[in-house]
NUDREN-744179 format. One record per residue (C-alpha): y, x, z. Coordinates in steps of 0.2 Angstrom, whole numbers, padded with zeros to 4 digits, always signed. Each point is the difference from the previous one (the first is absolute). Layout:
<sites>
YXZ ...
</sites>
This chain:
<sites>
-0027+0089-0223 -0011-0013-0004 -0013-0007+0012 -0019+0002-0002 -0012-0012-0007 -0009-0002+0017 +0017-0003+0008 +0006-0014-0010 -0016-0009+0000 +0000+0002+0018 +0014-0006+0004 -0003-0017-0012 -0017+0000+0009 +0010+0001+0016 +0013-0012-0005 -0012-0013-0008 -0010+0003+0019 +0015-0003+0011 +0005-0016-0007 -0016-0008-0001 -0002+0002+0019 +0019-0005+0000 -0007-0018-0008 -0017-0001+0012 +0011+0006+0015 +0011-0013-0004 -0012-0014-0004 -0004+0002+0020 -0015+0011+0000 -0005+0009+0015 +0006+0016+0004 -0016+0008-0002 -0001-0004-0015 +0017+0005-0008 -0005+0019+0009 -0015+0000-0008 +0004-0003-0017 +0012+0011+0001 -0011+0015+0006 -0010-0008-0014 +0014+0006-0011 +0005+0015+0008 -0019+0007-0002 +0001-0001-0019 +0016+0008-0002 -0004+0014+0009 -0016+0001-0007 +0005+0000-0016 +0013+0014+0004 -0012+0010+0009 -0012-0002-0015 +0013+0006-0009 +0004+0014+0009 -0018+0007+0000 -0004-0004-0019 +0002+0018-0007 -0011+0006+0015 -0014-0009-0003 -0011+0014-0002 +0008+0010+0013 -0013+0003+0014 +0013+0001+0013 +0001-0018-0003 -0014-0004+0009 +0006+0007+0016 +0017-0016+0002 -0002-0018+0004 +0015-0010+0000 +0002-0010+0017 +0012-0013+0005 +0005-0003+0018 +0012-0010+0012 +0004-0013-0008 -0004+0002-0017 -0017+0005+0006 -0001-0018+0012 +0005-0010-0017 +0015-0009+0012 +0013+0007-0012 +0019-0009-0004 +0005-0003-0016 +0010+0018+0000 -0009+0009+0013 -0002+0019-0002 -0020+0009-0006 -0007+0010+0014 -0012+0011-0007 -0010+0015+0000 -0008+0013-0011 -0015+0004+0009 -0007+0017-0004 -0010+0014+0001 +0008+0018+0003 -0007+0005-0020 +0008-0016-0006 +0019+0002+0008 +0009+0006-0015 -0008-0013-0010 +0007-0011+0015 +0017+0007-0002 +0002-0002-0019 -0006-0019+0002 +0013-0004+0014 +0013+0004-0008 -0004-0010-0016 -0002-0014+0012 +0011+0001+0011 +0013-0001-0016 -0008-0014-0009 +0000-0010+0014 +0016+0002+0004 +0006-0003-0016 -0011-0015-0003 +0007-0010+0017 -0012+0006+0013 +0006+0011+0014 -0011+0011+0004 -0005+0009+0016 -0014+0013-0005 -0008+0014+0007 -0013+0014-0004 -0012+0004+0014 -0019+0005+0003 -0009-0009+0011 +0000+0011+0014 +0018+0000-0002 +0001-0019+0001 -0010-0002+0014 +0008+0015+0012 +0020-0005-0004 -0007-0020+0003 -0006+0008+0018 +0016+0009+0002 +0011-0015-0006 -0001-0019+0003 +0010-0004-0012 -0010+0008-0015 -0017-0007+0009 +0006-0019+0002 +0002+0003-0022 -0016+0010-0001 -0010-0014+0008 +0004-0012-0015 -0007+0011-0012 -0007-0006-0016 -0007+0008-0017 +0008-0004-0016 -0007+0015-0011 -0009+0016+0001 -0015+0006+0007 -0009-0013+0012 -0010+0014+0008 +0016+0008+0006 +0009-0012+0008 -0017-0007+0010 +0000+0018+0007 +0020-0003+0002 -0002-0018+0008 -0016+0002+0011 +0006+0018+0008 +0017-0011+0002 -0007-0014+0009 -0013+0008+0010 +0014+0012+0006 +0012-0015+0005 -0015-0008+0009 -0003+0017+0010 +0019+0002+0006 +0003-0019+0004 +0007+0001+0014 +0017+0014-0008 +0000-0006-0014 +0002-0020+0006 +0014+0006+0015 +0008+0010-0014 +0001-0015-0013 +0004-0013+0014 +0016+0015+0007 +0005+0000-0018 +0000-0018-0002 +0011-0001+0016 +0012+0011-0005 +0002-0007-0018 +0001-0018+0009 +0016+0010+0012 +0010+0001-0016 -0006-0016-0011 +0000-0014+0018 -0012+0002+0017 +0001-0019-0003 -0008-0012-0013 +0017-0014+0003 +0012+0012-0011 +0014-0009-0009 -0002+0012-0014 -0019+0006-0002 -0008+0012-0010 -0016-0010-0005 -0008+0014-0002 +0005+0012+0015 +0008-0010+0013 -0012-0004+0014 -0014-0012-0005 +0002+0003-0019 -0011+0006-0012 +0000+0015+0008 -0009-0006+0018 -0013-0009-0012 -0001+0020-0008 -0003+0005+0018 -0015-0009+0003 -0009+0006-0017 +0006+0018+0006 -0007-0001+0018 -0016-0011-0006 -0003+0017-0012 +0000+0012+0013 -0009-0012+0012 -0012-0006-0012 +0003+0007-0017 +0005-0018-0007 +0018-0004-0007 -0007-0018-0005 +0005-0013+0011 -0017-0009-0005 -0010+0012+0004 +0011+0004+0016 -0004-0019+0005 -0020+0004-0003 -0001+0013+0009 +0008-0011+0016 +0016+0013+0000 +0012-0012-0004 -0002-0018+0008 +0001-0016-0011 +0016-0007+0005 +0010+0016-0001 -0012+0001-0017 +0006-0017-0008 +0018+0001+0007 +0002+0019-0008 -0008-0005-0018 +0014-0015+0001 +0014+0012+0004 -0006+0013-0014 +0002-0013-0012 +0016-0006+0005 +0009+0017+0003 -0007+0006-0017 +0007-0015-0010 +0018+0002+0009 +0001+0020-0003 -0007-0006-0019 +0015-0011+0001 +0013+0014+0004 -0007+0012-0013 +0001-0014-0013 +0018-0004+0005 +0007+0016+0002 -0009+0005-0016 -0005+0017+0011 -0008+0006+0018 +0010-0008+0012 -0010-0005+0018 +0015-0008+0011 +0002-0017+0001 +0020-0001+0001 +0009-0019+0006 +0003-0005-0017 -0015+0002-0009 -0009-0008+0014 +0012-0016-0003 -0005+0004-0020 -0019-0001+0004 -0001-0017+0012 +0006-0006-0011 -0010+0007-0015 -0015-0005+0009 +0003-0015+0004 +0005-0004+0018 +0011-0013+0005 +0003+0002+0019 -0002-0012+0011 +0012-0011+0012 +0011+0013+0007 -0009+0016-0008 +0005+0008-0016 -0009+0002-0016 +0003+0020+0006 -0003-0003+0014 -0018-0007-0001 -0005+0013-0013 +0004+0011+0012 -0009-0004+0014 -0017-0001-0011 +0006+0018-0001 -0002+0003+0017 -0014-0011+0003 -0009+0011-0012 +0007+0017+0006 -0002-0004+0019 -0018-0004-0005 -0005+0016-0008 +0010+0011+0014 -0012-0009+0014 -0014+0004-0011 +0004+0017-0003 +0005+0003+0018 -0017-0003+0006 -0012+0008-0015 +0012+0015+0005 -0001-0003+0021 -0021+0000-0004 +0000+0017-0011 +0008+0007+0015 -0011-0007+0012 +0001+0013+0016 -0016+0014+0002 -0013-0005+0011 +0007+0012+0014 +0018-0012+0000 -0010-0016+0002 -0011+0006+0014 +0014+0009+0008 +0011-0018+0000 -0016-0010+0006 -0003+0013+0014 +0018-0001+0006 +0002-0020-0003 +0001-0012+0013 -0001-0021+0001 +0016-0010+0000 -0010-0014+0002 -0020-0004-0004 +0007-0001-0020 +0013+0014-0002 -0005+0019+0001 +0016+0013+0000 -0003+0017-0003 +0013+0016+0001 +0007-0005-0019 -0008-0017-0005 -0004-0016+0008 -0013-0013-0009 -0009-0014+0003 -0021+0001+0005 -0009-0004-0016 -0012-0014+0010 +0017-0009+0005 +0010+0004-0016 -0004-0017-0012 +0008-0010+0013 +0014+0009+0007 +0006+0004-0021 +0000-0019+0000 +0010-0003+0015 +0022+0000-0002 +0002+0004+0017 -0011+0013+0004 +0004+0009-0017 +0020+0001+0005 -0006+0004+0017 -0010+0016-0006 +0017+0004-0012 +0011-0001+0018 -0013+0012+0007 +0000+0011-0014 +0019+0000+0000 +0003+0003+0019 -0016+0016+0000 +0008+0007-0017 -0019-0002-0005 -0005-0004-0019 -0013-0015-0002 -0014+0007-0008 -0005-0002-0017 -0017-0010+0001 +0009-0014+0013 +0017-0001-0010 -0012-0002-0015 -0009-0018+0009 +0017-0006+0005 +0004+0003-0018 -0012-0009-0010 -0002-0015+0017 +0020-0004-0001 -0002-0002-0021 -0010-0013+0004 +0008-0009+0017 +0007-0016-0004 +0020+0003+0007 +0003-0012+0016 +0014-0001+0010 +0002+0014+0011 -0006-0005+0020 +0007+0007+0015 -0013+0013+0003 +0006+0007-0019 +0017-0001+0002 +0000+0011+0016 -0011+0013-0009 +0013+0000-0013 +0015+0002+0013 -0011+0013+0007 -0002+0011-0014 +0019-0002-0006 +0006+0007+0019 -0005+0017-0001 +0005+0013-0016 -0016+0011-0003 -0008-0005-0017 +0008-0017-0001 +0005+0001-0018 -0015+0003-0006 -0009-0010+0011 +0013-0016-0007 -0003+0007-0020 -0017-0004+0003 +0002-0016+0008 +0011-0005-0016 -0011+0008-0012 -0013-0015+0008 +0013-0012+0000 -0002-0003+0020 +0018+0003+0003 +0007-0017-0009 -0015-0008+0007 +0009+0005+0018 +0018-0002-0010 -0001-0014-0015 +0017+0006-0008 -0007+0017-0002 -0013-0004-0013 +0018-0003-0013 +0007+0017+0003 -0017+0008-0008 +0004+0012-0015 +0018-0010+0001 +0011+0009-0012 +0018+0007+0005 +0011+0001-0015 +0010+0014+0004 -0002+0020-0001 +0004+0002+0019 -0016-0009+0006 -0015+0012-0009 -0013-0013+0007 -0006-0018+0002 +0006-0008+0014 -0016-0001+0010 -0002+0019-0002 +0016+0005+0005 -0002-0011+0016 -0013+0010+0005 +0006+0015-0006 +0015-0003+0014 -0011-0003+0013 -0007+0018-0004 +0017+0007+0001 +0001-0009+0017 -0016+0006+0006 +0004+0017-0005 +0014+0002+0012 -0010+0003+0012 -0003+0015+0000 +0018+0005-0007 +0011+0011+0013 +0016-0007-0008 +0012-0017+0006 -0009-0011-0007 -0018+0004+0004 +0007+0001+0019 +0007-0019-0005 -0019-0005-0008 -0008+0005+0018 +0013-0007+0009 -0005-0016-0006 -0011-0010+0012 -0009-0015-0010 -0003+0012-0016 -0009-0016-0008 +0017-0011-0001 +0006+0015-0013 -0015+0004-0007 -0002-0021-0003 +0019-0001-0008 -0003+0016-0012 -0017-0008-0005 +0011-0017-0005 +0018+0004-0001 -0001-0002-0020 -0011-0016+0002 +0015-0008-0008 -0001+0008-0015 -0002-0009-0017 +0008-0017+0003 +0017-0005-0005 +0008+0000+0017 +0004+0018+0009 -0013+0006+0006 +0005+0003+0017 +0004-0017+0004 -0019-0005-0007 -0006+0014+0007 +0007-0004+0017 -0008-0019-0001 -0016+0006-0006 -0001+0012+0017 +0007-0016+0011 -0018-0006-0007 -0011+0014+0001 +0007+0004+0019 -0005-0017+0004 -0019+0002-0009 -0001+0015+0008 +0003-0008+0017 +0017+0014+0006 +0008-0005+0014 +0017-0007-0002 +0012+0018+0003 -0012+0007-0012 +0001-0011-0015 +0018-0002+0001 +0001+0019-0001 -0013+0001-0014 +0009-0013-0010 +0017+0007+0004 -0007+0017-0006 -0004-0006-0017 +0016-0010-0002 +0008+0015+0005 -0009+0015-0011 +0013+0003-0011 +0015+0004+0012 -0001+0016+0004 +0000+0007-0019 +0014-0014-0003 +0010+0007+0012 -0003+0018+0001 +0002+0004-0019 +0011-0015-0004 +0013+0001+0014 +0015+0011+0007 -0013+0008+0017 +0017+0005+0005 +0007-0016+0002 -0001-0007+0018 -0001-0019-0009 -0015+0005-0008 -0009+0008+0014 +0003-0015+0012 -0006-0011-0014 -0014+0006-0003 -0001+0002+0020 +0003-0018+0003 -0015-0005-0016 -0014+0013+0012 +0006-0007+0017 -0011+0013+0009 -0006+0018+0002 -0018-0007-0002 +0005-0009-0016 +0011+0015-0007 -0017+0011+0003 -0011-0011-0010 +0011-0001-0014 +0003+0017-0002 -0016+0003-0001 -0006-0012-0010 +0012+0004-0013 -0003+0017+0000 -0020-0005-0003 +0006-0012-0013 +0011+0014-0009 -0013+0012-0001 -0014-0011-0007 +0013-0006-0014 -0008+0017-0010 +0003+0020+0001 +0018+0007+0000 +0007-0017+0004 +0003+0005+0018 +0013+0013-0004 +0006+0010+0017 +0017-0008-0005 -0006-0017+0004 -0009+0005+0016 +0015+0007+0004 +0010-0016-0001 -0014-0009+0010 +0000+0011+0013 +0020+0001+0000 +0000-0020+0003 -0012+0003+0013 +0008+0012+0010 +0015-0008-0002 -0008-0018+0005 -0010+0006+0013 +0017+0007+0010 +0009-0016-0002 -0016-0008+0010 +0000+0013+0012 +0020+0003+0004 +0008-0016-0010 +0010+0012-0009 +0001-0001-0017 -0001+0017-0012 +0017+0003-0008 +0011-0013+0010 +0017+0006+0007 -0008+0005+0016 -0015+0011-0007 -0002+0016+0010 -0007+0007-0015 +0013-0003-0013 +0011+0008+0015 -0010+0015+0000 +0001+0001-0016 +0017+0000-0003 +0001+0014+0015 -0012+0012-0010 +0009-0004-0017 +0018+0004+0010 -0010+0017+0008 -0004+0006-0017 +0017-0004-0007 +0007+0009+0015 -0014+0014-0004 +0009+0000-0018 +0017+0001+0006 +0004-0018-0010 +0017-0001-0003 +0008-0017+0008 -0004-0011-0017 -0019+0002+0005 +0001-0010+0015 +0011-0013-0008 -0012-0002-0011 -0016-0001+0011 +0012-0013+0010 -0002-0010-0012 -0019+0002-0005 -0006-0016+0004 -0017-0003+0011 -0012-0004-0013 +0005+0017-0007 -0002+0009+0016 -0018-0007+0002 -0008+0004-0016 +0006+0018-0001 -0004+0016+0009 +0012+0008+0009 +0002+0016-0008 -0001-0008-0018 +0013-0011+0004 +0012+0013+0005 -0003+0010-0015 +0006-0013-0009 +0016-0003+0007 +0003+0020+0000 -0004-0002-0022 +0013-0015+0001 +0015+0008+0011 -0003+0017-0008 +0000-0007-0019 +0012+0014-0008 +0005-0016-0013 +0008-0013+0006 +0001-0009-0017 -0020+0002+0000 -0006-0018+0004 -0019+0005+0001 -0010+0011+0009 -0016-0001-0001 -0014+0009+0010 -0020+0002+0001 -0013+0005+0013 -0020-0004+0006 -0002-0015+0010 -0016+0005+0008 -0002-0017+0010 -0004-0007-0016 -0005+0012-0011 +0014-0001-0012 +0016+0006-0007 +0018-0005+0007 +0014-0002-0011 +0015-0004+0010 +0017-0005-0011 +0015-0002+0008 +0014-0006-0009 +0020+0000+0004 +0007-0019-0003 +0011-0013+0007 -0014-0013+0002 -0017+0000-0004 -0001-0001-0019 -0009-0013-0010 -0013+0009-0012 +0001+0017+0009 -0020-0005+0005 -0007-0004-0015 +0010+0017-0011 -0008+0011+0017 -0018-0009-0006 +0003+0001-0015 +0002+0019-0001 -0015+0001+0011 -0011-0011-0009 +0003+0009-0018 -0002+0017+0008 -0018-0005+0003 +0000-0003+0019 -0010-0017+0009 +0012-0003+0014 -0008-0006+0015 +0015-0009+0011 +0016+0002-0001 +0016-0003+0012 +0017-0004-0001 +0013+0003+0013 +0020+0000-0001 +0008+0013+0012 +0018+0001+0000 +0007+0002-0019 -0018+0007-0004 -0015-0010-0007 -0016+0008+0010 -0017-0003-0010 -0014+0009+0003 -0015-0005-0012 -0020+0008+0002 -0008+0001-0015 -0016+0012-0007 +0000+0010-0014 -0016-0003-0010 +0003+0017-0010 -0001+0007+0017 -0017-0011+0008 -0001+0013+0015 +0018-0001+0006 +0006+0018-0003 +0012-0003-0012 +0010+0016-0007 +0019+0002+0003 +0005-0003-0020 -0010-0015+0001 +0011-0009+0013 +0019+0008-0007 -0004-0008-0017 -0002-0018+0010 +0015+0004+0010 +0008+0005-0015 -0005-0014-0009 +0005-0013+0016 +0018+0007+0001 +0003+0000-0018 -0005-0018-0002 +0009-0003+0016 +0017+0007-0003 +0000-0009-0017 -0003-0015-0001 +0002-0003-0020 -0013+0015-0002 -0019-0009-0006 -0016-0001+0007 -0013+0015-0007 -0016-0009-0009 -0015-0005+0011 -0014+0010-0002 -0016-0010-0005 -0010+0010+0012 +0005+0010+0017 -0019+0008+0004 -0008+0013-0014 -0016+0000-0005 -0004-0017+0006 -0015-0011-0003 +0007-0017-0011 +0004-0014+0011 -0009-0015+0004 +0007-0016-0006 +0007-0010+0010 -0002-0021+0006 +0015-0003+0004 -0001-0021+0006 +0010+0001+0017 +0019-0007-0001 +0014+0012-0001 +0009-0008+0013 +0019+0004+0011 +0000-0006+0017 +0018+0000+0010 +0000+0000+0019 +0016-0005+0010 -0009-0001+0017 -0005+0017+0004 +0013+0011+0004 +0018-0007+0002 +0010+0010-0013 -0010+0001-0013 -0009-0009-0013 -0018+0005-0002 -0005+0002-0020 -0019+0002-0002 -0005+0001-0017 -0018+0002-0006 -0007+0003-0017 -0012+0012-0008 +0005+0017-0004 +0007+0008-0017 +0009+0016-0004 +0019+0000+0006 -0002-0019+0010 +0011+0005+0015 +0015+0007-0013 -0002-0017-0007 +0000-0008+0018 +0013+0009+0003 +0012-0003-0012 -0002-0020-0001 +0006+0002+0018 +0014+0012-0007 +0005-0013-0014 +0000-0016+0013 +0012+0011+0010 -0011+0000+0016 +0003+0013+0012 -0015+0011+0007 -0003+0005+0019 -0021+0004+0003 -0013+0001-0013 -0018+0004+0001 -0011+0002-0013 -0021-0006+0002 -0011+0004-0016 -0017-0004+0002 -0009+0009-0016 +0008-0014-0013 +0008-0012+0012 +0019+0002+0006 +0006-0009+0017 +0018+0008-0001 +0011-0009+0014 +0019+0003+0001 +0015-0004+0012 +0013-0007-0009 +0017-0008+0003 +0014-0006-0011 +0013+0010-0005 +0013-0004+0015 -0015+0001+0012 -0008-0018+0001 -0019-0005-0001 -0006-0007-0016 -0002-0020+0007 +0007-0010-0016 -0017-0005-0010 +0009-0001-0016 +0005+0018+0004 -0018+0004+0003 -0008-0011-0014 +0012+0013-0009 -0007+0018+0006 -0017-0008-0001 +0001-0003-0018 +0008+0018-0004 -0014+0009+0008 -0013-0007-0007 +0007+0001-0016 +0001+0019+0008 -0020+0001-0004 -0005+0002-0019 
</sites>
């Protein structure tokens, strides 16, 4: 079928249109004005369609009774280069099947032509009561514009609209602002995202769309000009949002152009693409990226605080709040007023006191410690009056307001946002000032450094409240400013060449001494930093079960105190790494380290040693249930010979289930057996494979991985255990078919089906990978990857083992590969666990050498270096 005349001229027209603004977009030309020669473009293609469309009714009557209208952004002229059409058919109840007739037509042609629109047939009573019903049709409404039609209709439309907006303010701006929130829950509650969308995350396009919303409803202006003359909008937050306009709507032109299509997220590549496109050239130490990047955020952060504020004043409280908070106020002091929700400043005294470093962080620490919001007009003064403060070293009188507001937990977070937002925080703590909009290369970390740091300290402070261990641990903690100080600083290291722990643990040697700590403090606070990694090294990287590690780990923390703070600090610093990374399997691991720390501290016993009451126990409750069973004599040989790091990892009754599969097996010439249940502890499946053999067998670990790994299953940890003739693994993984856990009974006999098949014959070959586990899953983000692949061997640690960490990003069937180098150098498997974070692997493995000795020779290891990584495609 061929296409119609007005399509095909259309779509030159649109072709022709697109790449000039390609060329004048490219030449460097402001944002602005790319959008709005591109609206340009989109007004007479539409036009000439709609034209089209109503050419053989021109002497229809019912004509008279439609208007075209464009709104959202069509209608603000701010469009992207492939940006959809939002329009309307305004009409009169005589005119809707002329309305219907013409949508269609134009809802065709446009599509065909390259426009997507989004187009609707309403009358203006219609418009105006769905707008009152639904923010999200009112925020596009308010951006109306006529294209074509009868002027007399969409003045009735358009002054009804806006004299109705003005009339229910106050819902309509709550309702827009709630909507706002909740698209900013899904898109980033923070403006430092490593991956924004620029039109969506928080102070985007979209908070600069919430100002022109609420300065409709408030005042029945969209305009930013005529926002500013109407004194709605200060002139800072004017100038500093007009700049960001600009600069959001050339990069979301530069996406459009690039993907050839709407695409609104600024992924890690593209972002390298565009510095340097653009450009920048970095500076010493920072990153072409890296310093396009933080214009990003300077841009974003200033259009969140403007937007922040134009929304705190549309909501200003009724009359009856603010006398009712004056009534029941009381002075502080002869400046500060507090009332039952709010605490401010007295207006006669306000110039000053905004101007003043010291008295600002001490009304912060008494806003923190009373739970009391600073009111709007004194946060305001402090606002414009630090903009304009020349930064001076901090003096004593600042530095204990500052200790002051970091000791207690009420609103400390945001209370510190804001002081970074104002840069007054690397005026108290120089180094800060490099971590700003500082980018992290991975997927694990979802934010910039200096966001995530005080993302952790809103964990922290969170715990306070909690019921569970650790929020018992977080008010346990006596100086609360000591943690809150390290989580504020404990990345500070980040971006030089040299660990960050070690830089970060000089750079808190220097701040404890400008801060003026006393000497037990500092120490603590720059041990703390050092130190922030351990906890997640050791608990998802080592053997908990292993008394070397736990007296290790013992012997780095030295004390309850210490162990306290570090727990803590690393679940804060967990949680803040972004949503989901905090799994309940991790917790879990922490809390297991703790538990079994904590009672080598309190008894000197160590957790799995010869003596443990507990693996005794154990071992009792395992012989009852045998006993229960009526266990033939082989059963208790066998648990004989289970060895302790077995007996501390397993439950009871699982472990003598077990044994009963082993000593009942009907065929002895069976070598595999294989069985499946629901760890709930971590919220994942169990596969256990026990298999008969004289030794532990070389490349049994990497077929076992292999089966799991091709059925489709991500396996979480896994652990190796010899027991008698039998090799014991147990290995947790999730089945992403199956996201909620309940897996059916089919599902798991086809992977124990599959695991002893592959088991039992060892010439038998691998099943393809699938290129995909998850269904119906949105296309991945491309990936940065620039930190080193790297093998680490550790001879230290535990005495019979060689520890293998190995660390590289992700791909489809890694492990297998992992697995089967280890296989081909003829290394010998003992404990494995497996750490994933999103696109990162930290997979660590005890290994030995065939006839049981650690891996010391560095010819040997320059060897297994060099096969795994040739492992990683």
């Amino acid at each position: 079928m061929s296409m119609r005349p007005i399509v095909l001229r259309s779509r030159e027209v649109l072709r022709e249109g697109r790449e000039k603004a390609f060329q004048q977009h490219r030449s460097g030309s402001p944002g602005t004005q790319v959008s709005t020669l591109l609206a340009d473009l989109y007004d007479d293609v539409v036009l000439d369609i709609f034209n089209e469309a109503i050419r053989e009714y021109a002497t229809d009557d019912r004509l008279s009774g439609l208007c075209l209208v464009a709104h959202g952004g069509f209608g603000r002229r701010d469009l992207a280069p492939y940006s959809d059409a939002d329009l309307m058919l305004l009409t009169t109840p005589k005119s809707e099947s002329l309305a219907t007739i013409i949508s269609g037509v134009l809802t065709r042609d446009l599509g065909d032509s390259g426009i997507q629109p989004g187009l609707s047939i309403r009358t203006a009573p219609e418009a105006c009561s769905m707008s009152w019903a639904d923010p999200i049709i009112y925020s596009s409404l308010a951006e109306s514009r006529l294209l074509a039609g009868s002027l007399q209709l969409y003045k009735k439309y358009f002054d009804a609209f806006r004299h109705g907006a003005m009339q229910r303010s106050k819902s309509i701006i709550s309702d827009i602002i709630a909507a706002r929130r909740e698209e900013r829950t899904k898109w980033g509650e923070t403006n430092y995202l490593l991956r924004p969308n620029v039109k969506r995350s928080r102070g985007s396009l979209r908070d600069i769309q919430l100002i022109r919303w609420i300065g409709f409803a408030r005042y029945g202006e969209t305009d930013l000009d005529r926002l500013l003359k109407l004194g709605a909008l200060p002139e800072e937050d004017y100038r500093k949002v007009r700049q960001a306009y600009r600069f959001m709507l050339r990069l979301r032109n530069e996406l459009h152009f690039r993907e050839g299509k709407s695409q609104d997220v600024l992924d890690r590549p593209t972002q390298m693409e565009i510095a340097d496109q653009w450009g920048y050239t970095g500076t010493d130490g920072v990153l072409p990226v890296e310093q396009f990047m933080q214009d990003y955020f300077d841009q974003t952060r200033n259009v969140r605080y403007a937007a922040s504020y134009f929304s705190e004043d549309a909501q200003s409280r009724p009359l009856i709040h603010r006398i009712f908070e004056r009534v029941f106020s009381r002075s502080i002091d002869d400046k500060i007023r507090m009332g039952p929700t709010h605490i401010w400043v007295r207006e006669q005294a306000l110039e000053s006191f905004a101007a003043n470093l010291p008295d600002v962080l001490m009304l912060m620490s008494l806003a923190n410690q009373h739970c009391r919001r600073i009111a709007h007009p004194t946060w305001q003064a402090i606002r414009l009056a630090m903009q304009d403060r020349t930064p001076t070293p901090p003096d004593a009188e600042t530095i204990d307001a500052f200790l002051s507001l970091l000791s207690r937990p009420g609103q400390l977070a945001p209370l510190l946002s804001r002081l970074h937002e104002l840069r007054i925080i690397e005026q108290l703590i120089p180094e800060f000032k490099r971590m700003r909009g500082l980018l992290q290369f991975n997927a694990y970390h979802k934010y910039t450094v200096d966001a995530h740091s005080l993302l952790a300290i809103e964990a922290a402070t969170n715990m306070q409240d909690s019921p569970d261990g650790m929020g018992r641990r977080y008010r346990r903690i006596d100086d609360k400013r000591l943690l809150h100080l390290a989580l504020l600083i404990h990345d500070i290291g980040k971006g030089y060449e040299e660990d960050h722990c070690i830089v970060g643990a000089r750079i808190a040697r220097d701040t404890a001494a400008r801060l003026m700590l006393d000497p037990t403090t500092a120490e603590t606070l720059e041990w703390l930093v050092l130190k922030h990694l351990a906890v997640n090294v050791t608990a998802f990287r080592h053997d908990l079960s292993d008394p070397e590690i736990v007296l290790a780990f013992a012997a780095e923390v030295g004390s309850i105190r210490r162990l306290e703070l570090l727990v803590v600090h690393s679940v804060a610093d967990l949680i803040a790494v972004g949503p989901g990374v905090a799994t309940d399997w991790k917790l879990n691991l922490i809390e297991d380290l703790y538990k079994r720390t904590r009672r080598y501290f309190d008894s000197g016993d160590l957790p799995g040693s010869p003596n443990d009451p507990e693996i005794e126990s154990t071992r009792g409750r395992v012989q009852s249930e045998l006993n229960a069973a009526k266990a033939p004599a082989q059963a208790f040989e066998l648990l004989e010979q289970v060895p302790l790091s077995l007996l501390s990892r397993c439950e009871p009754d699982d472990l003598a289930s077990e044994i009963m599969v082993i000593v009942n097996q009907p065929d002895r010439d069976t070598k595999t057996i294989t069985m499946c249940r629901f760890d709930a502890s971590i919220k994942a499946l169990r596969y256990t494979v026990i298999r008969r053999e004289d030794k532990h067998s070389i490349g049994t670990f990497a077929r076992a991985t292999g089966a799991l790994s091709t059925s489709g299953l991500t396996i979480l940890r896994a652990q190796i255990e010899m027991v008698g003739d039998f090799a014991w693994d147990h290995f947790w993984v999730i089945d992403p078919e199956y996201p909620d856990g309940d897996v059916p009974e089919h599902r798991t006999a086809e992977v124990r089906k599959q695991l002893c098949h592959l088991l039992d014959d060892p010439t038998a070959p691998l099943p393809p990978y699938r290129s995909r586990w998850k269904p119906n899953t949105s296309v991945e983000p491309k990936k940065v990857k620039v930190l080193p692949k790297k093998v680490v061997f550790d001879n230290d640690t535990v005495d019979r083992y060689t520890i293998l960490s190995f660390f590289a990003y992700d791909e489809v069937g890694l492990l297998y590969r992992i697995a089967s180098a280890l296989a081909e150098k003829r290394l010998v498997l003992s404990f494995a666990k497996i750490d994933t974070h999103l696109d990162q692997v930290a997979d660590v493995f005890y290994v030995t050498e065939a006839d049981g000795s650690k891996l010391t020779d560095t010819y040997r290891q320059t060897e297994i270096r060099a096969a795994l990584l040739d492992a990683v495609s």
